[in-house]
PQR file of N, CA, C, O and H, with PARSE charges and radii, in Angstrom:
ATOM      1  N   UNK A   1       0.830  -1.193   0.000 -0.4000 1.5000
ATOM      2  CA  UNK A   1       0.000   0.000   0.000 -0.0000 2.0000
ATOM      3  C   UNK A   1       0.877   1.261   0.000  0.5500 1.7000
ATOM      4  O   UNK A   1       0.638   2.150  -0.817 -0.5500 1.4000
ATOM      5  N   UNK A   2       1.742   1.361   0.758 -0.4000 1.5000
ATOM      6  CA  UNK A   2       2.627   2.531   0.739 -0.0000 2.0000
ATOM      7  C   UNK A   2       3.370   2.966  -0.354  0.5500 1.7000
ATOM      8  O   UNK A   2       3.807   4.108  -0.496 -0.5500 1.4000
ATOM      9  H   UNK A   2       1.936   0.639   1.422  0.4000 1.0000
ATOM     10  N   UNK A   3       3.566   1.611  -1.473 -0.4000 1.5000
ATOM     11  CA  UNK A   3       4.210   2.075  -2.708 -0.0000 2.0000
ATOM     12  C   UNK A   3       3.187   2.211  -4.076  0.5500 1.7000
ATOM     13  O   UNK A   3       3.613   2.314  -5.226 -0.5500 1.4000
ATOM     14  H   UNK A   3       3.211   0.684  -1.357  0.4000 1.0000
ATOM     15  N   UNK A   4       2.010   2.192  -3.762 -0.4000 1.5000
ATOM     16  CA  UNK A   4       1.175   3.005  -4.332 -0.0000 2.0000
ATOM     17  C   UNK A   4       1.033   1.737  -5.879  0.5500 1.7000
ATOM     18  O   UNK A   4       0.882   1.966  -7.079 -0.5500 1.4000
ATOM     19  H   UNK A   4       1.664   2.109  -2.827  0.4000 1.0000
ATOM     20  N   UNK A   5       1.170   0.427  -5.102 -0.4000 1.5000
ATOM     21  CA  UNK A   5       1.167  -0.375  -6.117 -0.0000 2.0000
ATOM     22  C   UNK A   5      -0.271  -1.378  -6.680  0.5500 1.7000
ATOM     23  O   UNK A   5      -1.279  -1.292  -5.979 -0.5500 1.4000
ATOM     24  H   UNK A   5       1.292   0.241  -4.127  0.4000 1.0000
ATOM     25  N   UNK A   6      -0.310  -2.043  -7.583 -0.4000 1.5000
ATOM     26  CA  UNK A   6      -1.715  -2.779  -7.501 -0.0000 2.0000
ATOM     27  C   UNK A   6      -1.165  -3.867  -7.182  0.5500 1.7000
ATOM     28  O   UNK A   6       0.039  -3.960  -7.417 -0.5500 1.4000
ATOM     29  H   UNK A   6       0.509  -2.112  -8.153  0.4000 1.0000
ATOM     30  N   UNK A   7      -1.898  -5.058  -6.531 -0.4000 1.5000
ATOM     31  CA  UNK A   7      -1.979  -6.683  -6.325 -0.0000 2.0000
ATOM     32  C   UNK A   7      -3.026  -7.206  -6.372  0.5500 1.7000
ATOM     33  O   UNK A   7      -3.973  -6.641  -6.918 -0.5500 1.4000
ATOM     34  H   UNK A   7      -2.876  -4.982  -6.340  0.4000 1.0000
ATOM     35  N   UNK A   8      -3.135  -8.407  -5.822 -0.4000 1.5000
ATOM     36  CA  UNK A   8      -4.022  -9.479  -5.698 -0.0000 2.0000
ATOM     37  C   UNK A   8      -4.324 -10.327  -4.971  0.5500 1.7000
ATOM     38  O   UNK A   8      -4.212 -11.476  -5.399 -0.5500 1.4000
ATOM     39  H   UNK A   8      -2.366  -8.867  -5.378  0.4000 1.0000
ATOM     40  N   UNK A   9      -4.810 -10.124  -3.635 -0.4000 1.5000
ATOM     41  CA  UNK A   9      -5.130 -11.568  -2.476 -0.0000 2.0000
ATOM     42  C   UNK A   9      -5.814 -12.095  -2.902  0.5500 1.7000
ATOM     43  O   UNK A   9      -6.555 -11.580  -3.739 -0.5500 1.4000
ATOM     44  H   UNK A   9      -4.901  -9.191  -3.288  0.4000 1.0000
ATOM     45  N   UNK A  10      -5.926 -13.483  -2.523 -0.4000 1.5000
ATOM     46  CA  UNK A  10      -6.641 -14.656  -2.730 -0.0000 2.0000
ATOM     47  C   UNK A  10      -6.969 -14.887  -0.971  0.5500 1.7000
ATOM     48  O   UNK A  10      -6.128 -15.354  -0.202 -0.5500 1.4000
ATOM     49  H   UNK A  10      -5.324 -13.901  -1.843  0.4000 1.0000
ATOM     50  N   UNK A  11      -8.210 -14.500  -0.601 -0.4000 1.5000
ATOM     51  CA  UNK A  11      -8.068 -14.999   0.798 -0.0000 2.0000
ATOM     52  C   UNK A  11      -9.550 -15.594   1.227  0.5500 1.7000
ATOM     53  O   UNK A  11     -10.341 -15.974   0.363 -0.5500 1.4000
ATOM     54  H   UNK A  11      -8.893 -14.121  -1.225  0.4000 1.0000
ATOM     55  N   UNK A  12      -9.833 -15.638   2.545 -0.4000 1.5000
ATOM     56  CA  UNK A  12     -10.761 -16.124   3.250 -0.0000 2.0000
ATOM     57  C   UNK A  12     -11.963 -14.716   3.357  0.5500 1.7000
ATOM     58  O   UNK A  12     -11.598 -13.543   3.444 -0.5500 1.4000
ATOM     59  H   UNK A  12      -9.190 -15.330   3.246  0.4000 1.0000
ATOM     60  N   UNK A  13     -13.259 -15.119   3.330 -0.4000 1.5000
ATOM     61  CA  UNK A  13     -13.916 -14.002   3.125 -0.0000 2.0000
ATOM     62  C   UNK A  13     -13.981 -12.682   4.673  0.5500 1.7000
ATOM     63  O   UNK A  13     -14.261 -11.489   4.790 -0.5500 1.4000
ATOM     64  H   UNK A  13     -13.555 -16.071   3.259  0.4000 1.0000
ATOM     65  N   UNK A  14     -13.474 -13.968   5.726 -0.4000 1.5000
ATOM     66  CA  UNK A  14     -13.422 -13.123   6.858 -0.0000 2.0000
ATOM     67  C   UNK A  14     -12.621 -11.995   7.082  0.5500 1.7000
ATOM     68  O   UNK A  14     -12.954 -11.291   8.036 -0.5500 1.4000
ATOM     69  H   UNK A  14     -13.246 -14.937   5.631  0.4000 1.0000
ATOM     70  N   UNK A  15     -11.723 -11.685   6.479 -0.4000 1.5000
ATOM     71  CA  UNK A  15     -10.466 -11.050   6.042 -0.0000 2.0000
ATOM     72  C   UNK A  15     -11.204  -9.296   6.049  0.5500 1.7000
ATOM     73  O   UNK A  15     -10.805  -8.303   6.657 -0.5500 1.4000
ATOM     74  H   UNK A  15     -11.452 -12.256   5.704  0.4000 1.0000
ATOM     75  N   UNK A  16     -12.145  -9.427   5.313 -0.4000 1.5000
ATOM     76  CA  UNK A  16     -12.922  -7.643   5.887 -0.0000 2.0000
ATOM     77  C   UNK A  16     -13.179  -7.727   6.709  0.5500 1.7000
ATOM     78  O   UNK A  16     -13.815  -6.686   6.875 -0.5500 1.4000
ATOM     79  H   UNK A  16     -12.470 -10.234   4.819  0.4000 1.0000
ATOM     80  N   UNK A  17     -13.236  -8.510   8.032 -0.4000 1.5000
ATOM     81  CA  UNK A  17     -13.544  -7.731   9.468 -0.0000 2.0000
ATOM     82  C   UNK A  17     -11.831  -7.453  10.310  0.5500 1.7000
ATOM     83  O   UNK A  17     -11.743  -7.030  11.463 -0.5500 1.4000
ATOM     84  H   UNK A  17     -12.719  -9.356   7.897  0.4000 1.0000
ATOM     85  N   UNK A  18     -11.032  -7.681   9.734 -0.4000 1.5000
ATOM     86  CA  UNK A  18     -10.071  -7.437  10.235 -0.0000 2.0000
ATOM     87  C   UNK A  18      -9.764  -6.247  10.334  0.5500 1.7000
ATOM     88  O   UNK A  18      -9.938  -5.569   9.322 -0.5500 1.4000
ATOM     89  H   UNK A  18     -11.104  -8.025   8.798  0.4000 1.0000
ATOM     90  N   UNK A  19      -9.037  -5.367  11.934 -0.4000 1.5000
ATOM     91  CA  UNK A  19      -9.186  -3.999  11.870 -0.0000 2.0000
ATOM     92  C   UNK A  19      -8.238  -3.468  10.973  0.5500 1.7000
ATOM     93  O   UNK A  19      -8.443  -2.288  10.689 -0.5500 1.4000
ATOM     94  H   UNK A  19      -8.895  -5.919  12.756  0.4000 1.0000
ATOM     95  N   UNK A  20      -7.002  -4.137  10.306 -0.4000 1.5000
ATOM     96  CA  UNK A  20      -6.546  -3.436   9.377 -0.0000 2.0000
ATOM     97  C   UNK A  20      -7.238  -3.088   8.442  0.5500 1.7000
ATOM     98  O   UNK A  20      -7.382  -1.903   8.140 -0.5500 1.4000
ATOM     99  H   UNK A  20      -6.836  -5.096  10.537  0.4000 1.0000
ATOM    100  N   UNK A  21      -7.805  -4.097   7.801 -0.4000 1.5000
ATOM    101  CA  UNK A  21      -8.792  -4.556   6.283 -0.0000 2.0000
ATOM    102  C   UNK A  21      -9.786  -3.664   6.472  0.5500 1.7000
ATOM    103  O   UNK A  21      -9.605  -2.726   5.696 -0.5500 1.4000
ATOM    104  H   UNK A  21      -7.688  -5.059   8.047  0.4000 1.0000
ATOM    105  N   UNK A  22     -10.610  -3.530   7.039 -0.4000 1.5000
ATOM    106  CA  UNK A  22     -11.930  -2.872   7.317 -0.0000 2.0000
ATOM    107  C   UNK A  22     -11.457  -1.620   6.749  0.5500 1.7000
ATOM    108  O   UNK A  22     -11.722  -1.509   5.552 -0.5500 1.4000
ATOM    109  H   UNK A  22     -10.757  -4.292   7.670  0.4000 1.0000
ATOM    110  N   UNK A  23     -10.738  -0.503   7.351 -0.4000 1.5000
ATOM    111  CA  UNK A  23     -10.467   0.641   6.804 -0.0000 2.0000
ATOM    112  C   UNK A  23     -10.334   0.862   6.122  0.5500 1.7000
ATOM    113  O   UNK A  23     -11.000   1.874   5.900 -0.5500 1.4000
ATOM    114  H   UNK A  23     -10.523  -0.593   8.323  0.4000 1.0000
ATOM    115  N   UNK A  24      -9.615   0.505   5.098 -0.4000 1.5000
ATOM    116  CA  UNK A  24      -8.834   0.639   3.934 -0.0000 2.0000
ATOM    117  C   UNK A  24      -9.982   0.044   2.897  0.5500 1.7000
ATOM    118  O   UNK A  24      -9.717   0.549   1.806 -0.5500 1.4000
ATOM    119  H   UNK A  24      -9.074  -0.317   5.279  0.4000 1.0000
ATOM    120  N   UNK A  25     -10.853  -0.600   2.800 -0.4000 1.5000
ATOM    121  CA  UNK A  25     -12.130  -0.697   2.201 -0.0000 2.0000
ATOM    122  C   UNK A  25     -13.131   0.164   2.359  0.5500 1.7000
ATOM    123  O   UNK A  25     -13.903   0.293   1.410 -0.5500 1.4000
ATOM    124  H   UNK A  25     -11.068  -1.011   3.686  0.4000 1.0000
ATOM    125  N   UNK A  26     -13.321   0.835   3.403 -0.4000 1.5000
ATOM    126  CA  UNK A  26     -14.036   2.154   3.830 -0.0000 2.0000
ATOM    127  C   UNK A  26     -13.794   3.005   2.976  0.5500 1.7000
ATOM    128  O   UNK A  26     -14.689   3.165   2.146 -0.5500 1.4000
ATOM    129  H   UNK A  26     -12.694   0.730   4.174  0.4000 1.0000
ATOM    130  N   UNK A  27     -12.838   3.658   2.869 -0.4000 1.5000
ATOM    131  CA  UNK A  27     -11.937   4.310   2.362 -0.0000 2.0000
ATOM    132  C   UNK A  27     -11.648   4.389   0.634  0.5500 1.7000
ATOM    133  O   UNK A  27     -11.133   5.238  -0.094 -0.5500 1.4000
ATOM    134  H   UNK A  27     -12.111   3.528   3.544  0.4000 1.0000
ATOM    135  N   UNK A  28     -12.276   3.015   0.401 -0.4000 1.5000
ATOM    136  CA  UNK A  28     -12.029   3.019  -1.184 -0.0000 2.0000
ATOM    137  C   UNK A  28     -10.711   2.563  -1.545  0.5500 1.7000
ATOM    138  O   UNK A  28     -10.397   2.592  -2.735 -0.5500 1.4000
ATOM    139  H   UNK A  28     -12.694   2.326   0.992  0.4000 1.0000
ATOM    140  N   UNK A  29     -10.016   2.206  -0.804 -0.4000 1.5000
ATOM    141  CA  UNK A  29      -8.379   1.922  -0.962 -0.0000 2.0000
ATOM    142  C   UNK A  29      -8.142   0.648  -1.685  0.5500 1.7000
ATOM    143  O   UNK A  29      -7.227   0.442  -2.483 -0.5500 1.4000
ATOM    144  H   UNK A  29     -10.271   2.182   0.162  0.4000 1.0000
ATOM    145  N   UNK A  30      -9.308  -0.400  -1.223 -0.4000 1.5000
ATOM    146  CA  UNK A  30      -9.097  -1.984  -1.488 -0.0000 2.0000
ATOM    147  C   UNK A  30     -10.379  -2.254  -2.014  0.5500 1.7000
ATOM    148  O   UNK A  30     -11.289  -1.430  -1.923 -0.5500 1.4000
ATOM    149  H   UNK A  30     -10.051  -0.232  -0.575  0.4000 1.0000
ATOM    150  N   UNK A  31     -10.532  -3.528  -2.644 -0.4000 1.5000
ATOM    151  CA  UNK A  31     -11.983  -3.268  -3.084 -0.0000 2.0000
ATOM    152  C   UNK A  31     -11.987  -5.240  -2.887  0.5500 1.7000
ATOM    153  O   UNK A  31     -11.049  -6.032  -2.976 -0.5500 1.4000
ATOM    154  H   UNK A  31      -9.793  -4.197  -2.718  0.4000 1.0000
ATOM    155  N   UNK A  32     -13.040  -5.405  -2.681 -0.4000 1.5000
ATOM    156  CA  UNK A  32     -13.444  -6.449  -2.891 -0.0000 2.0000
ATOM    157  C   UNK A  32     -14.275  -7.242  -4.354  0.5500 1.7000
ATOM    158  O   UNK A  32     -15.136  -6.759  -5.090 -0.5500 1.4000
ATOM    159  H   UNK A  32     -13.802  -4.762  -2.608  0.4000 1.0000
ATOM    160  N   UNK A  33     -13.482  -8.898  -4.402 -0.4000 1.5000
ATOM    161  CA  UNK A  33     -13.599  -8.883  -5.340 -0.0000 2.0000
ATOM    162  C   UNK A  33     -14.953  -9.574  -5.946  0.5500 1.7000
ATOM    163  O   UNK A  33     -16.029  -9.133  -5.544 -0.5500 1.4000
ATOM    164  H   UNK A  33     -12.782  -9.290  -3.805  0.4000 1.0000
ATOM    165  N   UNK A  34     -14.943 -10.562  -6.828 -0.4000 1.5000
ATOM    166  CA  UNK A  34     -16.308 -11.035  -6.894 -0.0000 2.0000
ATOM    167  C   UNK A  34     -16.016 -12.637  -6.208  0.5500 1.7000
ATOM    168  O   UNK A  34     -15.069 -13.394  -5.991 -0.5500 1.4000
ATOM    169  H   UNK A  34     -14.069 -10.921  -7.155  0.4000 1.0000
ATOM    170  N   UNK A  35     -17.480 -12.580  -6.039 -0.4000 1.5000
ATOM    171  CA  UNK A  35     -17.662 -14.107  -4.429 -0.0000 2.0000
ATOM    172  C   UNK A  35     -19.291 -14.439  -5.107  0.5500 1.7000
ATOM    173  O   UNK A  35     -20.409 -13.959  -4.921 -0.5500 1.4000
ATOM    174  H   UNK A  35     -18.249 -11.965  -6.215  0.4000 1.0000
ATOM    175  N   UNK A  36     -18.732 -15.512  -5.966 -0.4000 1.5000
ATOM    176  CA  UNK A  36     -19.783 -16.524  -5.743 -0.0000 2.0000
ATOM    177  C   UNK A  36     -20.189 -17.687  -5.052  0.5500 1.7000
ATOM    178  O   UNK A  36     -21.318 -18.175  -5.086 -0.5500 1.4000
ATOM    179  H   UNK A  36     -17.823 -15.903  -6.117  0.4000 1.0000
ATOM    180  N   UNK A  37     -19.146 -18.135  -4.381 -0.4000 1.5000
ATOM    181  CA  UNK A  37     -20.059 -18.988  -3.082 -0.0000 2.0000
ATOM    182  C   UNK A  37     -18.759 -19.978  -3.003  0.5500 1.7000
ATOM    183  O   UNK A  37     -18.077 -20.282  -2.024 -0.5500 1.4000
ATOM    184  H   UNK A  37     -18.228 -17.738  -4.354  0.4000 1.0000
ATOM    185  N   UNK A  38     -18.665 -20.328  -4.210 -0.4000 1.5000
ATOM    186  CA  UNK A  38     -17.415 -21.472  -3.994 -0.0000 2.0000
ATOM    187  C   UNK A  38     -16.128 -20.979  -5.085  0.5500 1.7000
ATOM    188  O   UNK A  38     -16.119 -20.486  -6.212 -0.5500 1.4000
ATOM    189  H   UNK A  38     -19.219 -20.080  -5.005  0.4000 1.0000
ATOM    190  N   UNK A  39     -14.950 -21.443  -3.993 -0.4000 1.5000
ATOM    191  CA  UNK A  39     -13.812 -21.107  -5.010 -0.0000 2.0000
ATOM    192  C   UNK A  39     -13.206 -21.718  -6.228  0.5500 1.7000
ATOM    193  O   UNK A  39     -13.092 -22.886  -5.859 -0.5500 1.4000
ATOM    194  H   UNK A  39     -14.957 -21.844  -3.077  0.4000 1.0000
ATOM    195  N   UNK A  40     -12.681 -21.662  -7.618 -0.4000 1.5000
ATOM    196  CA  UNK A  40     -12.387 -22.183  -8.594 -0.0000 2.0000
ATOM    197  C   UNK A  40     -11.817 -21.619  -9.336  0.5500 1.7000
ATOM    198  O   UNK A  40     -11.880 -20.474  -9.784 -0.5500 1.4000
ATOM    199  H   UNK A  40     -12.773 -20.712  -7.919  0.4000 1.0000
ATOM    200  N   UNK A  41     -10.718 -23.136  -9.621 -0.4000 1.5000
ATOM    201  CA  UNK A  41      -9.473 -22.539 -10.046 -0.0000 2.0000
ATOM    202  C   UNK A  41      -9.159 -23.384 -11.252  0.5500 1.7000
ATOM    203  O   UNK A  41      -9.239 -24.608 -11.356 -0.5500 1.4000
ATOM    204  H   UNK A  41     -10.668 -24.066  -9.257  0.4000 1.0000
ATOM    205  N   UNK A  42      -8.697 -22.274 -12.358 -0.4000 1.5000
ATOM    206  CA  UNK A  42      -7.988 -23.625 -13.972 -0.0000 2.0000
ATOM    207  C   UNK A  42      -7.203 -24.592 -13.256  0.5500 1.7000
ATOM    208  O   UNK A  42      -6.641 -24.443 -12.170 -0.5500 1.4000
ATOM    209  H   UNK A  42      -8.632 -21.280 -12.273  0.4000 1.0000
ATOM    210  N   UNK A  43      -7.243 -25.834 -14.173 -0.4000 1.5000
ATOM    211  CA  UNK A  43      -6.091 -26.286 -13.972 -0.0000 2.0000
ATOM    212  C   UNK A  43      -5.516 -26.855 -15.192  0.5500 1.7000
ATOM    213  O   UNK A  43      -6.339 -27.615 -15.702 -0.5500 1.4000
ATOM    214  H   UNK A  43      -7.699 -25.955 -15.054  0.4000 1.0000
ATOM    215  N   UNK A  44      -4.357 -26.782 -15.904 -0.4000 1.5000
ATOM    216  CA  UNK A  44      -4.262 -27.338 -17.106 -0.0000 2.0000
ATOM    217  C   UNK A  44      -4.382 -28.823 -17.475  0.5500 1.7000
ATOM    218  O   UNK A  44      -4.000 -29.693 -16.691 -0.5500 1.4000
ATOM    219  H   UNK A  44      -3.689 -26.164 -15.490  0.4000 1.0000
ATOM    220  N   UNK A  45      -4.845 -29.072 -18.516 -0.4000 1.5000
ATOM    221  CA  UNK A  45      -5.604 -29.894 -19.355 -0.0000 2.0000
ATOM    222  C   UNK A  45      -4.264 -31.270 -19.139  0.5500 1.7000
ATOM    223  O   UNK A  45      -4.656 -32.286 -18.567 -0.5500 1.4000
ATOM    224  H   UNK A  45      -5.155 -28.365 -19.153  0.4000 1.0000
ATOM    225  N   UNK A  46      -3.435 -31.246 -19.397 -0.4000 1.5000
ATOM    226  CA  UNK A  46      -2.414 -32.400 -18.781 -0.0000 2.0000
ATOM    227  C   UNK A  46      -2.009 -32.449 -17.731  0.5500 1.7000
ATOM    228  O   UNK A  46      -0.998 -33.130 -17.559 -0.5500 1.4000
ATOM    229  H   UNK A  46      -3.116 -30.420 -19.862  0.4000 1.0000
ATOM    230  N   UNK A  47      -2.662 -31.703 -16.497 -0.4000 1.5000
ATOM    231  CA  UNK A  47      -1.955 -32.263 -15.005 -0.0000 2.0000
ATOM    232  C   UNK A  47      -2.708 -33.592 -14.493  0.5500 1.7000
ATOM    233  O   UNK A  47      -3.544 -33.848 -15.359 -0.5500 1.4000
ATOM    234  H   UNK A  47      -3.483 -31.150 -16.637  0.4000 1.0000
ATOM    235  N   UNK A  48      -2.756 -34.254 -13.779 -0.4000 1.5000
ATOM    236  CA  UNK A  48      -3.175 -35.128 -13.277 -0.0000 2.0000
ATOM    237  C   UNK A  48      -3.630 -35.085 -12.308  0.5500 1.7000
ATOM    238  O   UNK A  48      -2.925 -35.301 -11.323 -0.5500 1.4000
ATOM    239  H   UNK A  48      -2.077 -34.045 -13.075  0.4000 1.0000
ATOM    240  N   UNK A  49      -5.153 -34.755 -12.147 -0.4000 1.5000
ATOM    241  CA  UNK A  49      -6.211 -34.591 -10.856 -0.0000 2.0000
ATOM    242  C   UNK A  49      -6.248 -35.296  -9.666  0.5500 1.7000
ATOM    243  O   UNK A  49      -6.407 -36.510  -9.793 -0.5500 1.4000
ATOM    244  H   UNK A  49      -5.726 -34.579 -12.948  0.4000 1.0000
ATOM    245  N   UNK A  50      -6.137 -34.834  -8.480 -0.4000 1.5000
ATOM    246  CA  UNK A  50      -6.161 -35.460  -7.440 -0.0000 2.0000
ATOM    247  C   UNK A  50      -7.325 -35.094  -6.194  0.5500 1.7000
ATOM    248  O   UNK A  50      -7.685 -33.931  -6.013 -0.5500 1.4000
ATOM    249  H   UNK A  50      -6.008 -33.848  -8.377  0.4000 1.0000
ATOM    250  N   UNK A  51      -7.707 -35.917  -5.602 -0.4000 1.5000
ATOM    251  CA  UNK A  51      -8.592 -35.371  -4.654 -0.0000 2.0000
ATOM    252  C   UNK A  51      -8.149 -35.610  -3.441  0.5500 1.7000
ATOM    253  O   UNK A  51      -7.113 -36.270  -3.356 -0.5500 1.4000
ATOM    254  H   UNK A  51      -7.414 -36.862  -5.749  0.4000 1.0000
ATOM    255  N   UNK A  52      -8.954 -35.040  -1.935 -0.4000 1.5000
ATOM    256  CA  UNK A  52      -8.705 -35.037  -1.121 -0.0000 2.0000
ATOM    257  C   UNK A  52      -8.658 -36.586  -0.242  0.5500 1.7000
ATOM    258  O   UNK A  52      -8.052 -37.040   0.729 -0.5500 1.4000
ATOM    259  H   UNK A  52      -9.795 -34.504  -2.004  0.4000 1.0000
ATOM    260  N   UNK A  53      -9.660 -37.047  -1.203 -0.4000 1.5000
ATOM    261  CA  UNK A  53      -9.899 -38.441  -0.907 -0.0000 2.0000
ATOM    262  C   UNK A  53      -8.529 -39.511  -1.279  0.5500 1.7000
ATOM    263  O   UNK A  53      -8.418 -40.649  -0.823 -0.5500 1.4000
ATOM    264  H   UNK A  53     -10.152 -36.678  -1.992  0.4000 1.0000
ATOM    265  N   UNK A  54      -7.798 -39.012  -1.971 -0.4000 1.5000
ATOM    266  CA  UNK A  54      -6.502 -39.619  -2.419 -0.0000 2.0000
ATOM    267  C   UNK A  54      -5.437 -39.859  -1.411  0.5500 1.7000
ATOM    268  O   UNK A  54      -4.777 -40.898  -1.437 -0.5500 1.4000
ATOM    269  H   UNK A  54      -7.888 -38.088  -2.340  0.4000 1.0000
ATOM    270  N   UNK A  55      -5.280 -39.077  -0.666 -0.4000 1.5000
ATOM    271  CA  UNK A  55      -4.120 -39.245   0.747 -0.0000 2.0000
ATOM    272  C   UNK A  55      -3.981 -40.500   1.380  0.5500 1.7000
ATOM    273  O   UNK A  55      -3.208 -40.630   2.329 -0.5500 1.4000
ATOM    274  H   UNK A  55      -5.816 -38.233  -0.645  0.4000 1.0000
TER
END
């Protein structure tokens, strides 16, 4: 924030009640992004899928 740069979190939605976070969204500084309910992500077409059930 101080170097006046852009990024990108990937985080947990609880993350705006945090007293840093909160402000700086007030403020217009940070913006939240779009949240449809569940998270999803590419994955390329030759990796080899694994599930949680796999361990």
């Amino acid at each position: 924030m101080e170097h006046d740069k852009k990024f990108v979190v990937i985080g947990n939605q609880n993350a705006v009640t945090y007293k840093e976070v909160f402000p700086l969204i007030k403020e217009n500084r940070i913006w939240l992004g779009c949240y449809s309910g569940n998270m999803e992500f590419r994955v390329p077409g030759d990796y080899e899928a694994h599930s949680e059930n796999d361990k």
